[in-house]
C-alpha positions as YAML, in Angstrom:
chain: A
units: angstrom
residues:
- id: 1
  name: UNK
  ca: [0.00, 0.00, 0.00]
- id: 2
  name: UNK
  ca: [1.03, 3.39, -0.56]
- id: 3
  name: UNK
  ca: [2.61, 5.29, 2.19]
- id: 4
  name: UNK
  ca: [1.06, 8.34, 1.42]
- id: 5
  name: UNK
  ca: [-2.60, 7.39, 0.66]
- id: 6
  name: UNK
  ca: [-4.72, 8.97, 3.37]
- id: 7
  name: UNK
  ca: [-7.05, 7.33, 5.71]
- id: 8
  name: UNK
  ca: [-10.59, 9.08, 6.83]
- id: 9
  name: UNK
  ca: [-11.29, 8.71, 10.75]
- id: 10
  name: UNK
  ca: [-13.82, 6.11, 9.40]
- id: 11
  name: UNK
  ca: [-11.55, 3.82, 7.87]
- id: 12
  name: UNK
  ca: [-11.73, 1.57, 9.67]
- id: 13
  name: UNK
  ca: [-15.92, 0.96, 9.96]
- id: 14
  name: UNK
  ca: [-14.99, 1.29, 5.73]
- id: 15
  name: UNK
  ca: [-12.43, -2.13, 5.65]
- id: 16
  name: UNK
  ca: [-14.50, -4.15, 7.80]
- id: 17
  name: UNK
  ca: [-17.76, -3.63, 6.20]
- id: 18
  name: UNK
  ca: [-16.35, -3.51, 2.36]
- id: 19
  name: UNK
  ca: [-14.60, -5.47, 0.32]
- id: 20
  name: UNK
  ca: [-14.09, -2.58, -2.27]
- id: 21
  name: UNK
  ca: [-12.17, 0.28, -0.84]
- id: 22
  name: UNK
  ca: [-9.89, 2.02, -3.07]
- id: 23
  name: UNK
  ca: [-7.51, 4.80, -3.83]
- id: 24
  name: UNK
  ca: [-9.75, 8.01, -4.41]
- id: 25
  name: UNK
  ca: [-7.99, 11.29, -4.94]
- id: 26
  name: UNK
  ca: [-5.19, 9.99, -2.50]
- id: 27
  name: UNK
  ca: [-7.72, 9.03, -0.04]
- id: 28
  name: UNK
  ca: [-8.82, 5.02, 1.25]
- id: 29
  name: UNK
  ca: [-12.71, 4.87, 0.29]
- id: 30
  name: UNK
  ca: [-15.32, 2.58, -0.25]
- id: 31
  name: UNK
  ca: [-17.03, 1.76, -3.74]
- id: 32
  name: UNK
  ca: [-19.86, 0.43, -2.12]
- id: 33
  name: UNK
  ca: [-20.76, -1.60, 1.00]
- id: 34
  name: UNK
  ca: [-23.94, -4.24, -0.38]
- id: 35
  name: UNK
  ca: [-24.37, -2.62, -4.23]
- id: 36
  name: UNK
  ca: [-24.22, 0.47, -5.70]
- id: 37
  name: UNK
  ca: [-27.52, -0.31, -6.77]
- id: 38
  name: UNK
  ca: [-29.06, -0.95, -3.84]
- id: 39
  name: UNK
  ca: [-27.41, 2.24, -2.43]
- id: 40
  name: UNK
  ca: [-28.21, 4.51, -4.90]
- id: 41
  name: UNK
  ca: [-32.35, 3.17, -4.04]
- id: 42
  name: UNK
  ca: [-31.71, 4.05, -0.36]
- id: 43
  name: UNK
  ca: [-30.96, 7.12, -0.83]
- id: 44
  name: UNK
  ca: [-33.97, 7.84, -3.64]
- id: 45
  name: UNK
  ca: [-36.13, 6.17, -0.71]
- id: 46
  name: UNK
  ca: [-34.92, 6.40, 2.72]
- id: 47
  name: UNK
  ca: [-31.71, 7.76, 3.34]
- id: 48
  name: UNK
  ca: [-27.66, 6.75, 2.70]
- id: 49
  name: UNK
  ca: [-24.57, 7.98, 4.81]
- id: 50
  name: UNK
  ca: [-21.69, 9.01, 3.21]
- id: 51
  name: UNK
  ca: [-18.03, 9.51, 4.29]
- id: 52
  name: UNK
  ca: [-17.16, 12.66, 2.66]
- id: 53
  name: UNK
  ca: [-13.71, 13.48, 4.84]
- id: 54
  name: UNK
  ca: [-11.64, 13.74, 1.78]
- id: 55
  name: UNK
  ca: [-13.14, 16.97, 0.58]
- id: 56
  name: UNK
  ca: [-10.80, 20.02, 1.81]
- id: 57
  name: UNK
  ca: [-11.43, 22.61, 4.16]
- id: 58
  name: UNK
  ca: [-9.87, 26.39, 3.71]
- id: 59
  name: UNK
  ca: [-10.70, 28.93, 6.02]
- id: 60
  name: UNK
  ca: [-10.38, 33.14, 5.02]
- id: 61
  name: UNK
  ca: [-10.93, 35.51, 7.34]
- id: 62
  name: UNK
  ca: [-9.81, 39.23, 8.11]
- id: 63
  name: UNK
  ca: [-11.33, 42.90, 6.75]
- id: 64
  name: UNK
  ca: [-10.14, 42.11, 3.53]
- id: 65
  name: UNK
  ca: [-11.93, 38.50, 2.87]
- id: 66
  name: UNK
  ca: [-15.15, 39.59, 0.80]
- id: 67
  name: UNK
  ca: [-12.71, 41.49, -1.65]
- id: 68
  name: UNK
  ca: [-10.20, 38.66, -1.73]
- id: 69
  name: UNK
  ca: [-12.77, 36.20, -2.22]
- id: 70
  name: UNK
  ca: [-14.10, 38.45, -5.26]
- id: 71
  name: UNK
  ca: [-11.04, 38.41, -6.98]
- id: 72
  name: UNK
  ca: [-10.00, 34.67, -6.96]
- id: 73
  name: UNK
  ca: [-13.87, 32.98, -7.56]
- id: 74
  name: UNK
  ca: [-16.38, 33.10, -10.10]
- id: 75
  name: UNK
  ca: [-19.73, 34.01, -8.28]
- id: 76
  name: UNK
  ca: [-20.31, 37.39, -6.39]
- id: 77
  name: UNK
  ca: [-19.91, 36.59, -2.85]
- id: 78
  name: UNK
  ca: [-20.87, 39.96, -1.61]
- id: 79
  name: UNK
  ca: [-24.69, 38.39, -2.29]
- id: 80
  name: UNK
  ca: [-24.04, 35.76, 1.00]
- id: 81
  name: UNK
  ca: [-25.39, 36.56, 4.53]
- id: 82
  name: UNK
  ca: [-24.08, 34.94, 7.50]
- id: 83
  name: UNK
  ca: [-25.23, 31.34, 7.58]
- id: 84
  name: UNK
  ca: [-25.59, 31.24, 3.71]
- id: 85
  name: UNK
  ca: [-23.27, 29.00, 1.30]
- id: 86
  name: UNK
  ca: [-22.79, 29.55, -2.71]
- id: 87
  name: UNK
  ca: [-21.25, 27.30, -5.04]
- id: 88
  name: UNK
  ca: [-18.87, 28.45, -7.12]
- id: 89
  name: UNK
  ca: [-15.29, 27.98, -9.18]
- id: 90
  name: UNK
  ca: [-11.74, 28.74, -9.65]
- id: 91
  name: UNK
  ca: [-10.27, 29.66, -12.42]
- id: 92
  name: UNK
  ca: [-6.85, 30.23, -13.59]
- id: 93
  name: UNK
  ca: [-5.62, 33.36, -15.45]
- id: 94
  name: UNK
  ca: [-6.53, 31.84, -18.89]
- id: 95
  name: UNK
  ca: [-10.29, 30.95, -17.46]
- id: 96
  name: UNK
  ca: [-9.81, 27.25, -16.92]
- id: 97
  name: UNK
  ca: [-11.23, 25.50, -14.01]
- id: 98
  name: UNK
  ca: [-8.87, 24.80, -11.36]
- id: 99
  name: UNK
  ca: [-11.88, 23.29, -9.16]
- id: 100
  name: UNK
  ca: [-15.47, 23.61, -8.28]
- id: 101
  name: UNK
  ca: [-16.23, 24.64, -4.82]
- id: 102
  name: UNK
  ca: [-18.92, 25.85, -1.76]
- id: 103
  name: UNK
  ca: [-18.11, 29.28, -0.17]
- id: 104
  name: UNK
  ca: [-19.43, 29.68, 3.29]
- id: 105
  name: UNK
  ca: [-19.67, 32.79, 4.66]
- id: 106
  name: UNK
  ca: [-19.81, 32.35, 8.49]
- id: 107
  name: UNK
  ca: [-19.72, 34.05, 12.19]
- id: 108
  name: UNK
  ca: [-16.66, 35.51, 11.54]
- id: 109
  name: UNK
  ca: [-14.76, 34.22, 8.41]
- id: 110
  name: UNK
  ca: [-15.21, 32.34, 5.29]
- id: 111
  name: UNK
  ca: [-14.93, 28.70, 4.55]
- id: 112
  name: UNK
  ca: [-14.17, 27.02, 1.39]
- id: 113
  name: UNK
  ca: [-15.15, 23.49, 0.65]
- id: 114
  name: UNK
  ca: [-12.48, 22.17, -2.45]
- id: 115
  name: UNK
  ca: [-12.66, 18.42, -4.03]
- id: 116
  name: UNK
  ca: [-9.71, 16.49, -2.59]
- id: 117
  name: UNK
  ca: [-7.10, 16.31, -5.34]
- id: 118
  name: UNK
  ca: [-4.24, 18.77, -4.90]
- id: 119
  name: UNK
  ca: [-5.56, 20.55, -2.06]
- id: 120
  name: UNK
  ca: [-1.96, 21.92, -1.15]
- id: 121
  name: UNK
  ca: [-1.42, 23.24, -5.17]
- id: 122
  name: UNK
  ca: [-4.83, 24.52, -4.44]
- id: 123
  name: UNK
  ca: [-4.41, 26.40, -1.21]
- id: 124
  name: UNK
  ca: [-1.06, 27.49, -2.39]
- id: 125
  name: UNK
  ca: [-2.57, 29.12, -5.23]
- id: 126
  name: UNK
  ca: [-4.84, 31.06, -3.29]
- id: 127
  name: UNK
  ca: [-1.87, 31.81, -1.18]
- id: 128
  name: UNK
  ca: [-0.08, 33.60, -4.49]
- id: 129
  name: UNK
  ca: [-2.98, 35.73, -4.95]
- id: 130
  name: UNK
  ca: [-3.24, 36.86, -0.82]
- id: 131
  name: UNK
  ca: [-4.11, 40.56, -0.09]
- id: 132
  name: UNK
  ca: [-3.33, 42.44, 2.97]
- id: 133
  name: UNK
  ca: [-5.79, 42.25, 6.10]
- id: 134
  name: UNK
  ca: [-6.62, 38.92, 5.06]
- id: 135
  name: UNK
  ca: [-5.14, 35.49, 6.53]
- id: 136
  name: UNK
  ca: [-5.88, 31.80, 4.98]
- id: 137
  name: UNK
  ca: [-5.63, 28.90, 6.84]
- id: 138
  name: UNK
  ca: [-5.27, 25.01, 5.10]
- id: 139
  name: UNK
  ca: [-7.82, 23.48, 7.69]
- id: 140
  name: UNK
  ca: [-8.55, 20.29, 6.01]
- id: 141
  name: UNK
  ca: [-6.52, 17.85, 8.03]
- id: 142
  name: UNK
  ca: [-8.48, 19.13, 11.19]
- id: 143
  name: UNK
  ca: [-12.10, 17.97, 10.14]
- id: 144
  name: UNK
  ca: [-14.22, 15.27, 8.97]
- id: 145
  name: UNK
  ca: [-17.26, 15.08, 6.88]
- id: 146
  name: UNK
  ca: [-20.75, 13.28, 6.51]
- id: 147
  name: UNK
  ca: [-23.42, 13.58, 4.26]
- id: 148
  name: UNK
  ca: [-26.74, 12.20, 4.98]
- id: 149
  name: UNK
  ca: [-29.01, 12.23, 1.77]
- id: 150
  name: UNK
  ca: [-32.37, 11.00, 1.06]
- id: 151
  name: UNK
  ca: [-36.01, 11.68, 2.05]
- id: 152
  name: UNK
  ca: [-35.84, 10.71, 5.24]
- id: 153
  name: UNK
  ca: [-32.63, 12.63, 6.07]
- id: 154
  name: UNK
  ca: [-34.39, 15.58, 8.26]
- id: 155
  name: UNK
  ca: [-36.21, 13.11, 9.90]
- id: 156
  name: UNK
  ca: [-33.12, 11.51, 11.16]
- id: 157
  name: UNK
  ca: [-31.46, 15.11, 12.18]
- id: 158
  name: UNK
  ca: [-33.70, 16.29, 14.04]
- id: 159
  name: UNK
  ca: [-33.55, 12.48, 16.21]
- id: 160
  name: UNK
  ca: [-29.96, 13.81, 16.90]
- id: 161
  name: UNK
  ca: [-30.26, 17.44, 17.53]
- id: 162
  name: UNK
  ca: [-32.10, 19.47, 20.01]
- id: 163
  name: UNK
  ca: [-32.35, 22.87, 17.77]
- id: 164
  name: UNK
  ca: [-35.47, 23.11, 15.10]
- id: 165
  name: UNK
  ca: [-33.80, 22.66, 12.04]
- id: 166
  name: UNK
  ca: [-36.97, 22.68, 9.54]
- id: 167
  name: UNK
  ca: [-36.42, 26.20, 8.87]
- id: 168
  name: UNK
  ca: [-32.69, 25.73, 7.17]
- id: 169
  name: UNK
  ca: [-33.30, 26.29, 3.42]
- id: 170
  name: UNK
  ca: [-31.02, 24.86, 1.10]
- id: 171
  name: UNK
  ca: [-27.41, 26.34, 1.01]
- id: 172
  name: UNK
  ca: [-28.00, 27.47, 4.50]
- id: 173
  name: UNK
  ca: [-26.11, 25.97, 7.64]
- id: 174
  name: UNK
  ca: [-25.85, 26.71, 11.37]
- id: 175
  name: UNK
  ca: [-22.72, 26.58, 13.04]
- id: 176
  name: UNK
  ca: [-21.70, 25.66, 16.60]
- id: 177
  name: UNK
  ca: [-24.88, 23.20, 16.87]
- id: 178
  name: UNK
  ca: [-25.18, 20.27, 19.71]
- id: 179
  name: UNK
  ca: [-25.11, 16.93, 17.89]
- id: 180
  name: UNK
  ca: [-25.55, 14.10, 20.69]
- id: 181
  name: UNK
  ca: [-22.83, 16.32, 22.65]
- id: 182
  name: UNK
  ca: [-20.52, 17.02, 19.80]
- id: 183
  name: UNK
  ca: [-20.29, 21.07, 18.61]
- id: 184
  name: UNK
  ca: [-21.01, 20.49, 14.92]
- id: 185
  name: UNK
  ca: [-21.73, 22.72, 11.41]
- id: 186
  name: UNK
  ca: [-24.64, 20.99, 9.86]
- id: 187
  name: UNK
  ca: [-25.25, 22.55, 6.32]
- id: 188
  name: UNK
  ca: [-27.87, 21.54, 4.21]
- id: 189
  name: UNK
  ca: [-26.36, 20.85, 0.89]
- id: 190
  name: UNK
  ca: [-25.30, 17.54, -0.90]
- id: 191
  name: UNK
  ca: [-24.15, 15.76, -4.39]
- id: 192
  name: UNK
  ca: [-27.10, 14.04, -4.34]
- id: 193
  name: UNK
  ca: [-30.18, 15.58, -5.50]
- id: 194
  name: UNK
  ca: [-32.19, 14.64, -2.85]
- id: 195
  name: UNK
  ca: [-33.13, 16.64, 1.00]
- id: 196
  name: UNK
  ca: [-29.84, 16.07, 2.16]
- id: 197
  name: UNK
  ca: [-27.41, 17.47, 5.04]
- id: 198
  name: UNK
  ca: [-23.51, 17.55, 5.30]
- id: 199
  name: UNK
  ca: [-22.13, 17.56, 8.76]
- id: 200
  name: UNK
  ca: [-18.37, 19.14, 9.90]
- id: 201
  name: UNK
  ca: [-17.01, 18.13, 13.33]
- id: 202
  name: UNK
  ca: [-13.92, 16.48, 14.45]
- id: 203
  name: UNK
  ca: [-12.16, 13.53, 14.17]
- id: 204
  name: UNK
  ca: [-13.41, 11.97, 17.43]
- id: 205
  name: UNK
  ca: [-16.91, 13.31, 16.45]
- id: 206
  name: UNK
  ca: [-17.73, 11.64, 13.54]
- id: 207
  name: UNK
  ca: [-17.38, 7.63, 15.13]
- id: 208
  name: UNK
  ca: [-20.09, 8.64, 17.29]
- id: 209
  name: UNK
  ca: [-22.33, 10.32, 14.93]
- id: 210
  name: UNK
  ca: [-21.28, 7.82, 12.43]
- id: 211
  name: UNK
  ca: [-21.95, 4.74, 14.64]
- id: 212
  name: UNK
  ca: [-25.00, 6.13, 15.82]
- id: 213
  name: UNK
  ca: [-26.71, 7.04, 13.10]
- id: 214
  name: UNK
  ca: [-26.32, 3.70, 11.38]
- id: 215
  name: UNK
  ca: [-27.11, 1.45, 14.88]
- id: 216
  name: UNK
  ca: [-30.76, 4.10, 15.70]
- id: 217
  name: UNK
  ca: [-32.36, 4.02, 12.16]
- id: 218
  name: UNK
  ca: [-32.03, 0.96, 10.92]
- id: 219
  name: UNK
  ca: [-36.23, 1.10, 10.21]
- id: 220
  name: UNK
  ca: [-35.89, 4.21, 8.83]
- id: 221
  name: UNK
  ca: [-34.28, 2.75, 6.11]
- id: 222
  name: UNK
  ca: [-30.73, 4.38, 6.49]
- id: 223
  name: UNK
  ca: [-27.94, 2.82, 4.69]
- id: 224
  name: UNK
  ca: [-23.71, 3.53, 4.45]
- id: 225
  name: UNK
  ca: [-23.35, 4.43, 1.06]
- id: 226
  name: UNK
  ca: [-20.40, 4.29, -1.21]
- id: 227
  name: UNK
  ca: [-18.01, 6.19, -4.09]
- id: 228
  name: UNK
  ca: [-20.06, 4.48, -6.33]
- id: 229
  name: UNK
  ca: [-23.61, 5.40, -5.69]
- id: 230
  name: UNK
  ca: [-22.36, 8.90, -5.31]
- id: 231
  name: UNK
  ca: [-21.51, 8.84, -8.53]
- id: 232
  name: UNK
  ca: [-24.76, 7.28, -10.41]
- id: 233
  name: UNK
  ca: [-26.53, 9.59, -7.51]
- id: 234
  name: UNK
  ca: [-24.79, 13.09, -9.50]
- id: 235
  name: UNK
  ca: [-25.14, 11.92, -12.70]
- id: 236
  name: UNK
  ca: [-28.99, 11.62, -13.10]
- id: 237
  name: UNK
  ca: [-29.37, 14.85, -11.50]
- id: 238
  name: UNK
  ca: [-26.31, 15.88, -14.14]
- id: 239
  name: UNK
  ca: [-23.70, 17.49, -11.45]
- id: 240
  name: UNK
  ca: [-20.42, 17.94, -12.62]
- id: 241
  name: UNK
  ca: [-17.52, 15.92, -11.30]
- id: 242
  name: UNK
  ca: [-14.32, 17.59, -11.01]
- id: 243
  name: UNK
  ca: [-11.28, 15.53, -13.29]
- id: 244
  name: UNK
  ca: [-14.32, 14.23, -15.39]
- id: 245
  name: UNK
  ca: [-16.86, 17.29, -16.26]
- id: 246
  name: UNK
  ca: [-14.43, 19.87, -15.37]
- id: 247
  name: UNK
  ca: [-10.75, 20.44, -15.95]
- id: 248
  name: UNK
  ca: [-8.59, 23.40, -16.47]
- id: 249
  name: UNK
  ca: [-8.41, 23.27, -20.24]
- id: 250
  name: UNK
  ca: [-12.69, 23.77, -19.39]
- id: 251
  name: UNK
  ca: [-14.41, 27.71, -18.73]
- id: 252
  name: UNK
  ca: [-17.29, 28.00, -16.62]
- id: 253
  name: UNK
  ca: [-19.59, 28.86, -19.97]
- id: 254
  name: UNK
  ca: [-18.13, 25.36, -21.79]
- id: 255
  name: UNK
  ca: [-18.89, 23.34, -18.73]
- id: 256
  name: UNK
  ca: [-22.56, 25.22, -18.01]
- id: 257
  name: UNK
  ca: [-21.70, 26.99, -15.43]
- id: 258
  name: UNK
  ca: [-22.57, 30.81, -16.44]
- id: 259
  name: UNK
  ca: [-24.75, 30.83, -13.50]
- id: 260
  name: UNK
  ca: [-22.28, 30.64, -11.10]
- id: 261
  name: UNK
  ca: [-19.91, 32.90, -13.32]
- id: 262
  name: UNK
  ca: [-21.04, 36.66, -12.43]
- id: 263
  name: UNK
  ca: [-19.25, 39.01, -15.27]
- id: 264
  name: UNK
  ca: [-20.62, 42.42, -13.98]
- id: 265
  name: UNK
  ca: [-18.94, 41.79, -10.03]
- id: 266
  name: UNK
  ca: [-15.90, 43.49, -11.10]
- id: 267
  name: UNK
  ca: [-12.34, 41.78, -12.28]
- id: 268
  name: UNK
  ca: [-11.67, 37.99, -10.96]
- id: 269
  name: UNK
  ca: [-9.05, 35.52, -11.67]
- id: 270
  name: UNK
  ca: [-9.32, 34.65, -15.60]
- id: 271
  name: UNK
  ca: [-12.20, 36.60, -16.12]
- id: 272
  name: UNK
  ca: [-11.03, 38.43, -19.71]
- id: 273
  name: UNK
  ca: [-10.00, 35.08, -21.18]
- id: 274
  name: UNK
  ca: [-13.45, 33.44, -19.98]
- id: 275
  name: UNK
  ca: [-15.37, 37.13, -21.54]
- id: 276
  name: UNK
  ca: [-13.96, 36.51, -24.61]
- id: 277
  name: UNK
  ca: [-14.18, 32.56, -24.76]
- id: 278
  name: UNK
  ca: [-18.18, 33.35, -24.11]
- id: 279
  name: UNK
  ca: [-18.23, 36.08, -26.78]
- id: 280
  name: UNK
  ca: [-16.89, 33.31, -29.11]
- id: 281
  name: UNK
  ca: [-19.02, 30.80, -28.17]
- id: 282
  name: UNK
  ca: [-22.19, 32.40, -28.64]
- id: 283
  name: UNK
  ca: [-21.17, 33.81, -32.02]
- id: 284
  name: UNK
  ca: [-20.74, 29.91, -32.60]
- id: 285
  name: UNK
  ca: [-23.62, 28.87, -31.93]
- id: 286
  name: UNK
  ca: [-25.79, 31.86, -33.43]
- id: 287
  name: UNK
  ca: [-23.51, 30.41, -36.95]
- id: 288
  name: UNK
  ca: [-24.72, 27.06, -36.67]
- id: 289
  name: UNK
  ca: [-28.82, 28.20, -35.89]
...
């Protein structure tokens, strides 16, 4: 085994309950537990649980953050409130996507969610771009991540939290939330198309949350669910998947992402080359009509 492929704090609920764990984006992951199948139905039905610790974790805070944040992403982030998330992109200078990504804006900084490959190149090329009066912190190795998904899954919240959470619209999150004594973020956003909530705590956190969830709602259907569903799960609701949909020799307008890609904010990261790469395409297309 390679040295340097990662291990979530789950990993080891993942090897003795799979047979198909794999290298994903440097991380050890399951492809599915019973069938991808029968995963992907659980979480159309009832509900599947997801180990999502490999996505990264960057944290921007300081006066400055709001402009900073307007320079290096694609959507205008001065539209956020506290407790409100956006997705968004990266782009390099010639408009290609370096990665897709979730922008929190929260108490008193911003968070931002990136896929898992090259999280360093990634954080170090927000680093090149740093303004004053801002400071950004590589978080990722400090948290881990769940996603609960499926009709069922504010059902099975609400078991395990004392706050109300029926009012949290989706792309909103509450931070600093009791979850069956762990201080958690619970966010309601997912990959999956369905009601669905993603929850950030600690290492030590997410065994018990984990463990529990899986051992308390067995009758409501709940299910551990795998790389593989997750995939099927995105593609009939046709998400993009970074390294498959979206590269950086891709623009936000090629991949269908305009609406995340606000061209009156002011000047961003690659935003001339992806202007004129629009301009082009739509004098393409009005050619072939």
């Amino acid at each position: 085994m390679n040295d340097n492929i990662k291990k979530t704090a789950l990993y080891d609920y993942h090897k003795e309950n799979s047979n198909n764990v794999i290298d994903f984006s440097g991380f050890l992951l399951p492809v599915f537990y019973s069938s991808i199948l029968e995963e992907h139905q659980s979480v159309r039905k009832d509900a599947g649980l997801f180990d999502v610790s490999h996505m990264g974790q960057i944290l921007i805070s300081g006066s400055s953050s709001e402009r900073f944040l307007q320079m290096v992403t694609t959507n205008n982030v001065s539209k956020l409130k506290k407790g409100q998330a956006q997705y968004s992109a990266i782009c390099n200078k010639e408009g290609g996507i370096i990665d897709d990504i979730i922008v929190y804006k929260c108490e008193s900084d911003y968070m931002l969610v990136l896929n898992a490959s090259d999280i360093d190149k990634k954080f170090d090329w927000l680093k090149s771009f740093q303004i004053k009066e801002i400071k950004i912190e590589n978080r990722s190795k400090e948290f881990s991540m769940i996603a609960l998904q499926g009709p069922k899954s504010r059902k099975i919240i609400q078991n395990i939290i004392k706050d109300d959470i029926s009012k949290i619209k989706f792309y909103q999150f509450v931070q600093k939330i009791d979850c069956l004594g762990h201080n958690i973020l619970l966010s309601r956003t997912g990959y999956t198309g369905e009601l669905g909530f993603e929850i950030y705590c600690s290492h030590d956190a997410v065994k018990n949350i984990w463990s529990y969830i899986l051992d308390n709602f067995k009758h409501e259907g709940v299910k551990p669910a795998g790389l593989g569903c997750r995939d099927t799960l995105r593609l009939e609701m046709g998400y993009h998947l970074y390294g498959n949909d979206l590269n950086i020799f891709t623009d936000p307008f090629m991949a269908g992402l305009g609406w995340i890609t606000d061209l009156k904010k002011g000047e961003f990261v690659g935003k001339d080359k992806i202007s004129s790469k629009k301009i082009s395409q739509s004098t393409c297309l009005i050619y072939f009509i």
